[in-house]
C-alpha positions as CSV (number, residue, x, y, z in Angstrom):
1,X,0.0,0.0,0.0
2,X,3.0,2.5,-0.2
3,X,3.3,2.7,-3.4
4,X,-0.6,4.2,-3.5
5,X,0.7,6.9,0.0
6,X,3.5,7.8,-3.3
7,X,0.6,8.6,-5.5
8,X,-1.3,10.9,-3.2
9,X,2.2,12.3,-2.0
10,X,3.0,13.1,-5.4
11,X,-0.5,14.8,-6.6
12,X,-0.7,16.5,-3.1
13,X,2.8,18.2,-4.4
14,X,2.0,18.8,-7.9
15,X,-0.9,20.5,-6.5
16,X,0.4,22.7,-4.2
17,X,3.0,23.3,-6.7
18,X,0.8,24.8,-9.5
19,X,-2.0,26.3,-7.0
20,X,-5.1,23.5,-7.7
21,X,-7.5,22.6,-5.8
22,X,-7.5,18.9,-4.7
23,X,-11.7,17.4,-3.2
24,X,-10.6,14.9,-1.2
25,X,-13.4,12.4,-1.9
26,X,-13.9,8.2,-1.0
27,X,-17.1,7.1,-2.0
28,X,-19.3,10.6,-2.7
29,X,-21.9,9.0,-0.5
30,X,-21.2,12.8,0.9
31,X,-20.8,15.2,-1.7
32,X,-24.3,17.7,-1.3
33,X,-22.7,18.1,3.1
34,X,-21.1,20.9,3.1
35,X,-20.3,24.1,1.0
36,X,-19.5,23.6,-2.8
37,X,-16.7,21.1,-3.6
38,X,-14.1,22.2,-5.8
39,X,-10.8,20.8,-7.4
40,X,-9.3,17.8,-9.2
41,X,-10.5,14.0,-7.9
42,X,-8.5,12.8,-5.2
43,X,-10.0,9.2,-4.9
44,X,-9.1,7.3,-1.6
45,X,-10.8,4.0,-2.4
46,X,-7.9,2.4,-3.4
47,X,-6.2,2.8,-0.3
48,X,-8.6,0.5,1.7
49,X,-8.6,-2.7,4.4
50,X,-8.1,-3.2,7.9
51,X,-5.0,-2.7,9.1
52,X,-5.7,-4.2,12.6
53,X,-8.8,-5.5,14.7
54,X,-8.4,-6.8,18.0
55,X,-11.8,-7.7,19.4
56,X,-10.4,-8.1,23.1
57,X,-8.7,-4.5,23.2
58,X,-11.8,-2.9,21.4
59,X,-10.3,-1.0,18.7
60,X,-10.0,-1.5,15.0
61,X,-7.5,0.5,12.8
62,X,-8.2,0.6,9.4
63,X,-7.5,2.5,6.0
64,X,-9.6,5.4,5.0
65,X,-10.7,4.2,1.6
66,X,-12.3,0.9,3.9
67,X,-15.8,0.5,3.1
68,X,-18.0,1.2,5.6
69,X,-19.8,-1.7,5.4
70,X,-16.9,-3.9,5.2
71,X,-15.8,-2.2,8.8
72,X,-19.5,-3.1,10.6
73,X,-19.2,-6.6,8.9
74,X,-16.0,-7.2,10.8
75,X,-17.4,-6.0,13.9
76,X,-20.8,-7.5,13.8
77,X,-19.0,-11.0,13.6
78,X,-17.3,-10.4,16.7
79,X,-20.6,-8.8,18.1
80,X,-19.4,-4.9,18.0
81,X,-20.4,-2.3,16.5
82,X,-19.6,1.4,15.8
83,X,-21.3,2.7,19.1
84,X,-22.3,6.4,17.4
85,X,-23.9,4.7,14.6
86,X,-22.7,6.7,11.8
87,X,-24.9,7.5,8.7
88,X,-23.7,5.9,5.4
89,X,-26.1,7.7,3.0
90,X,-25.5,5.2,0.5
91,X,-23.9,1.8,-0.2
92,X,-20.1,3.4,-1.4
93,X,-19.7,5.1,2.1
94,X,-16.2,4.4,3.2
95,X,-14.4,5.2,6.7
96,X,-12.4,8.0,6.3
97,X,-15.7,10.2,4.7
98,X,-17.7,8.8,7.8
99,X,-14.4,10.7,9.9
100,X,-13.9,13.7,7.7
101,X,-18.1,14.1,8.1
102,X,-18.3,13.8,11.1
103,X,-21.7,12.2,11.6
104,X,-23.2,10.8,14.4
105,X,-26.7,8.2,14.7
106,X,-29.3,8.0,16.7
107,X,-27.2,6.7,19.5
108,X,-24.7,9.5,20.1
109,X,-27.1,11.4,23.0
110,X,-26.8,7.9,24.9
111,X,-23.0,6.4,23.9
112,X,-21.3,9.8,22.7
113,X,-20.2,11.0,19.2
114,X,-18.0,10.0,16.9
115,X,-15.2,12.3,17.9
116,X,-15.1,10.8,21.5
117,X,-14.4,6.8,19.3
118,X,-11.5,8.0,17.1
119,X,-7.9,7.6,19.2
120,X,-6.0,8.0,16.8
121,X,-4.9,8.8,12.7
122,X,-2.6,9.1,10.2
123,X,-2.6,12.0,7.4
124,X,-1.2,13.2,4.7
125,X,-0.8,17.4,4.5
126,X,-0.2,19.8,2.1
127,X,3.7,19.4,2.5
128,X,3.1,15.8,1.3
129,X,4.4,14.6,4.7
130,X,2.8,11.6,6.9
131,X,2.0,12.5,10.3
132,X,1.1,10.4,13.1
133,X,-1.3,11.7,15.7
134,X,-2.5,9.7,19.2
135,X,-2.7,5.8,19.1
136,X,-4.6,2.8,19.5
137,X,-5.7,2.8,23.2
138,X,-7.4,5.6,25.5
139,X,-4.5,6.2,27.5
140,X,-3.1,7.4,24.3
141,X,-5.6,10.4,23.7
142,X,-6.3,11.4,27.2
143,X,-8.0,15.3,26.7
144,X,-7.7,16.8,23.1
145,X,-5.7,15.7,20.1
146,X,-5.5,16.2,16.5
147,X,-7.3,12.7,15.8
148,X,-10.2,14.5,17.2
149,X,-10.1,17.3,15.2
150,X,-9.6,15.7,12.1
151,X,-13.5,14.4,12.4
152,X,-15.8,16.7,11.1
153,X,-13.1,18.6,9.1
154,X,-14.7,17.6,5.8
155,X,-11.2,16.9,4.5
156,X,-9.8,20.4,4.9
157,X,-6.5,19.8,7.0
158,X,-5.5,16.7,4.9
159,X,-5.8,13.8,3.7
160,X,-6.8,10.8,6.5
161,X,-5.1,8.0,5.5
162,X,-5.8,5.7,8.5
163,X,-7.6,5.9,11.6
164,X,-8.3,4.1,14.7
165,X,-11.6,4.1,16.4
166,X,-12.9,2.2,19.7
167,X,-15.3,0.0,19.6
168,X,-18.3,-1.1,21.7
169,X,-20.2,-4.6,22.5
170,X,-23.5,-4.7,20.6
171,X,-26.1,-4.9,23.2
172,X,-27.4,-7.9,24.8
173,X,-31.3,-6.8,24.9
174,X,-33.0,-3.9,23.3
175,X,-36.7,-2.4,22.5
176,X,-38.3,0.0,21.4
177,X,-41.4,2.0,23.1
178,X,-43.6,4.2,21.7
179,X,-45.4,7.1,23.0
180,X,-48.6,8.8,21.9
181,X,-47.0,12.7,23.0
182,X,-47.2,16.1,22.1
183,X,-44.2,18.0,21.5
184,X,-43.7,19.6,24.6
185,X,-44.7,16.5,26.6
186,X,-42.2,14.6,24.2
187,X,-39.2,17.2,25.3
188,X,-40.2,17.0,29.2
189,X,-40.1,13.6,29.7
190,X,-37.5,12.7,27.7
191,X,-35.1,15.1,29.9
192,X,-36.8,13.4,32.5
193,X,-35.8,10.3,31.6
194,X,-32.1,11.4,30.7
195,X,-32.0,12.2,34.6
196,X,-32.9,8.3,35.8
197,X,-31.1,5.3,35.5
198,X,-32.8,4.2,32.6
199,X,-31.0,2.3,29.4
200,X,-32.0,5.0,26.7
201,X,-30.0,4.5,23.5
202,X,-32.1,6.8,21.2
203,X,-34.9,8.5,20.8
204,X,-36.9,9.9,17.9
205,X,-40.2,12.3,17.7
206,X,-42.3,13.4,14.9
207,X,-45.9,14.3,14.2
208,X,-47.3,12.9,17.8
209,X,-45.2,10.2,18.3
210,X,-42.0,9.2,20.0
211,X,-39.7,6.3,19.7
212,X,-37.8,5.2,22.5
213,X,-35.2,2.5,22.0
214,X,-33.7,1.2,25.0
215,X,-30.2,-0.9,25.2
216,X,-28.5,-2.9,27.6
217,X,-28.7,-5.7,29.7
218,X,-31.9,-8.0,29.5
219,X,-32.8,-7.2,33.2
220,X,-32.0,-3.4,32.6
221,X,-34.3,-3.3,29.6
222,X,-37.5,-5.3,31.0
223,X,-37.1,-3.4,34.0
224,X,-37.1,-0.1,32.4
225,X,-40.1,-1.4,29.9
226,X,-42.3,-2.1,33.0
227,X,-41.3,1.0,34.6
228,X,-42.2,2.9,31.7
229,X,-45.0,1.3,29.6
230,X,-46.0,2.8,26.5
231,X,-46.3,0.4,23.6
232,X,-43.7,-2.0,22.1
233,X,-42.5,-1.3,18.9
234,X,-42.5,-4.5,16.7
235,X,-39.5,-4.1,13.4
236,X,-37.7,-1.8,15.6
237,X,-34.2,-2.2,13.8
238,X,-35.4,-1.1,10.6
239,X,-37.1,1.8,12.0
240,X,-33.6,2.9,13.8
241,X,-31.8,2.2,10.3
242,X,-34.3,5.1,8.8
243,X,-34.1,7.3,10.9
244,X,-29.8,6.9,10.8
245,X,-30.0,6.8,6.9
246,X,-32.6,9.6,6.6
247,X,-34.9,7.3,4.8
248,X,-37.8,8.0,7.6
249,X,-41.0,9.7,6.0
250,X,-40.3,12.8,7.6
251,X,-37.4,13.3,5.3
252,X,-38.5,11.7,2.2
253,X,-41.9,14.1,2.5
254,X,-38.6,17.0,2.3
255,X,-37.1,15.3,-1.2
256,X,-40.5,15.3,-2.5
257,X,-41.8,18.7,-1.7
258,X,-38.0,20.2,-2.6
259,X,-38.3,22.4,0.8
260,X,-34.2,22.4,2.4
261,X,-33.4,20.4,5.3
262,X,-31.6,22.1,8.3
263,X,-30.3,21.0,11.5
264,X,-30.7,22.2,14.6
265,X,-28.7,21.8,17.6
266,X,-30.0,23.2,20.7
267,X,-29.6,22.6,24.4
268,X,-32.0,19.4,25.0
269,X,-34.4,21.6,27.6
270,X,-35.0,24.2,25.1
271,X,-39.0,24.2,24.7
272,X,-40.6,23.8,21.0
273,X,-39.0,25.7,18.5
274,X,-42.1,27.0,16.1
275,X,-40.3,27.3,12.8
276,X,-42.3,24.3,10.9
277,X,-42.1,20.8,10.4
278,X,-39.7,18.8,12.8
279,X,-38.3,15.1,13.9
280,X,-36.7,15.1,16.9
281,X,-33.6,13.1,18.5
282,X,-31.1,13.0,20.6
283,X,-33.2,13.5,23.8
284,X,-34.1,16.9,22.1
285,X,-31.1,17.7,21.4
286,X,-31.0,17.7,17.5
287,X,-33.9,18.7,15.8
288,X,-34.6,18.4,11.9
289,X,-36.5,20.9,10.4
290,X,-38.2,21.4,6.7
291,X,-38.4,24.9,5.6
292,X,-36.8,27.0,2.4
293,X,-33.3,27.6,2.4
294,X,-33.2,31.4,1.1
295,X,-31.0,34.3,2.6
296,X,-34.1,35.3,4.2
297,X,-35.6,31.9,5.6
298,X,-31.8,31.4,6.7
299,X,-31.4,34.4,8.9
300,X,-34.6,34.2,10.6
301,X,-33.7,30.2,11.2
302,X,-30.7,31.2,12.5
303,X,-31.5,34.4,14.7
304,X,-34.5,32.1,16.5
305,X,-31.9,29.2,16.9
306,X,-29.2,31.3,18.3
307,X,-31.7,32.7,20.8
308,X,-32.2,29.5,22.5
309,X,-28.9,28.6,22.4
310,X,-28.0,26.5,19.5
311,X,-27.2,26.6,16.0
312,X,-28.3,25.8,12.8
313,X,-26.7,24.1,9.7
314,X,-28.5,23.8,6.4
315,X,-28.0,20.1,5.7
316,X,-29.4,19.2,2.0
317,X,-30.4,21.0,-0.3
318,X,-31.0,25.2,-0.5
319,X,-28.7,28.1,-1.6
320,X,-25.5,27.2,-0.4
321,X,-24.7,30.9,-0.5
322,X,-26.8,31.4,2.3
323,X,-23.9,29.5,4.3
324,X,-24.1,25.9,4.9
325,X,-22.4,26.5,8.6
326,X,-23.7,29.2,10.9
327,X,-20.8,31.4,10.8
328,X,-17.8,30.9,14.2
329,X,-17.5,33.1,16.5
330,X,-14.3,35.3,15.6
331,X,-11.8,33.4,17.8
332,X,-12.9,29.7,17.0
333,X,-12.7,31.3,13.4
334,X,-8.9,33.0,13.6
335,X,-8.2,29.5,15.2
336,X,-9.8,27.8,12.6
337,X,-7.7,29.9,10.2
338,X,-4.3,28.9,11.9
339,X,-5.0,25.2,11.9
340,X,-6.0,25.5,8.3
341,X,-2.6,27.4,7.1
342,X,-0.2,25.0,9.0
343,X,-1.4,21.6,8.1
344,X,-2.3,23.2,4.4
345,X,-0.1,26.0,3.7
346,X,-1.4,26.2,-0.2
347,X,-4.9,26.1,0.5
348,X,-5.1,23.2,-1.9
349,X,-7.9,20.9,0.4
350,X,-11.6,21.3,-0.4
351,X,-10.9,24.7,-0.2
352,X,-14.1,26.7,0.8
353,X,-16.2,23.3,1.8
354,X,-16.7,24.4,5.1
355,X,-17.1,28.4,4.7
């Protein structure tokens, strides 16, 4: 596989070089997140496979143009799983998009997100150099470390060529419950609920209903299922994949009707946010909404948003000139702007994808 590190090295070089633009891009499963791509091909899916997987430890290292589904395979064998459950938005997903994306599931409110998993990675800059950033045990990346940072960069600091992520057991038991609930009754209690020793893994409300899976240990699970009634959700794994994969009604009715998708982060107690049509997760913590994406939609999105303390991100479809990303605040943004200029001094990386 060094011989393929050579390639990149060298059109990473030639780039820089003679001042091109580079879109770093595995599968495409991803191309419509984020702000315009721009810039010759550089395809990763050559440089795929696991590198190592040692069920016992609870890691798996493995190359960035690594299928996605060729990761979970591996890890369902051995009964693990990617514990923040991240979206593949098609069949060509590979690893180091799911990284660069920075995606979460439906579990990250109860198991954390996919930055907390990755301890370590290896990447290729705009100097054409290899670094080597934290390891392949937690001891490793103790507080922050440029593994982290690479997820959710979109593939603007470099190229990931390898990366090494914890894994979790999958659960013994789980369940689903659902809950005839009106919105604010559906925010309440599930901050209630966050509060108890219950084993919620996800959650999910739309349109008078909520979905409560729960995970964990047989006894755990019954217990919390008496505690809690409400009605048991038959097919609940395909109703989890739907929601993860966007392929829930609530967001094919958005493809159909051409309205933009956004999403909303908010603290979970915020109350109802009355901009339109919503699905609810993450214990209220990530909200979906269908409305326009115009300049005009955006910034009154945005201004009600920031006023209960979140943010909003226009997630498919819109006018991307609107901005994709709710703008930093000027010091995360000057920060932003040294990290960018050291690890890619030419600017050559999906320049402009996340501004």
């Amino acid at each position: 596989m060094q011989h393929i590190i050579e390639q990149f090295r060298e059109q990473v070089r030639a780039a820089a070089r003679d001042g091109r633009a580079l879109c770093i891009r595995g599968g495409g499963s991803k191309d419509w997140y984020g702000q315009q791509l721009d810039g010759d091909i550089l395809d990763t899916r050559a440089y795929r496979g696991i590198v190592d997987y040692e069920p016992t430890e609870l890691v798996i290292t493995a190359r960035c143009g690594t299928p996605l589904a060729e990761i979970e395979a591996a890890l369902l064998e051995q009964r693990q799983m990617l514990a923040f459950e991240p979206p593949h938005f098609g069949a060509a997903s590979t690893l180091g998009g799911a990284i660069a994306a920075g995606l979460s599931g439906p579990r990250r409110a109860g198991s954390g997100a996919l930055r907390d998993f990755v301890l370590g990675a290896r990447l290729l800059d705009g100097k054409g150099e290899v670094l080597g950033f934290g390891g392949q045990v937690m001891k490793n990346v103790a507080g922050y470390d440029v593994a982290r940072l690479l997820a959710g960069s979109l593939g603007t600091l470099g190229v990931l060529l390898e990366v090494s992520v914890k894994v979790l057991p999958i659960p013994v038991a789980e369940t689903t419950l659902r809950f005839a609930l009106g919105e604010p009754d559906a925010i309440r209690m599930l901050n209630e609920w966050a509060g108890q020793p219950l084993p919620v893994s996800a959650s999910c409300w739309h349109d008078g209903m909520l979905a409560l899976r729960l995970s964990g240990a047989r006894a755990a699970v019954d217990d919390a299922v008496r505690s809690l009634g409400g009605e048991v959700m038959p097919d609940c794994a395909a109703f989890w994949v739907g929601v993860r994969e966007q392929r829930h009604a609530f967001f094919m009715r958005s493809l159909d009707d051409d309205a933009a998708l956004w999403r909303l982060s908010l603290p979970s107690t915020a109350g109802p946010i009355a901009l339109g049509s919503q699905l609810i997760e993450w214990g209220g913590a990530q909200r979906w909404l269908r409305a326009p994406g115009d300049a005009a939609t955006a910034q009154h999105i945005r201004s009600v948003v920031a006023a209960a303390g979140g943010h909003a991100t226009l997630f498919r479809g819109g006018d991307k000139s609107v901005g994709v990303f709710q703008p930093l605040a000027p010091a995360i943004a000057r920060i932003h702007a040294r990290l960018k200029a050291g690890f890619d001094p030419a600017n050559i990386f999906n320049p402009g994808r996340m501004v």
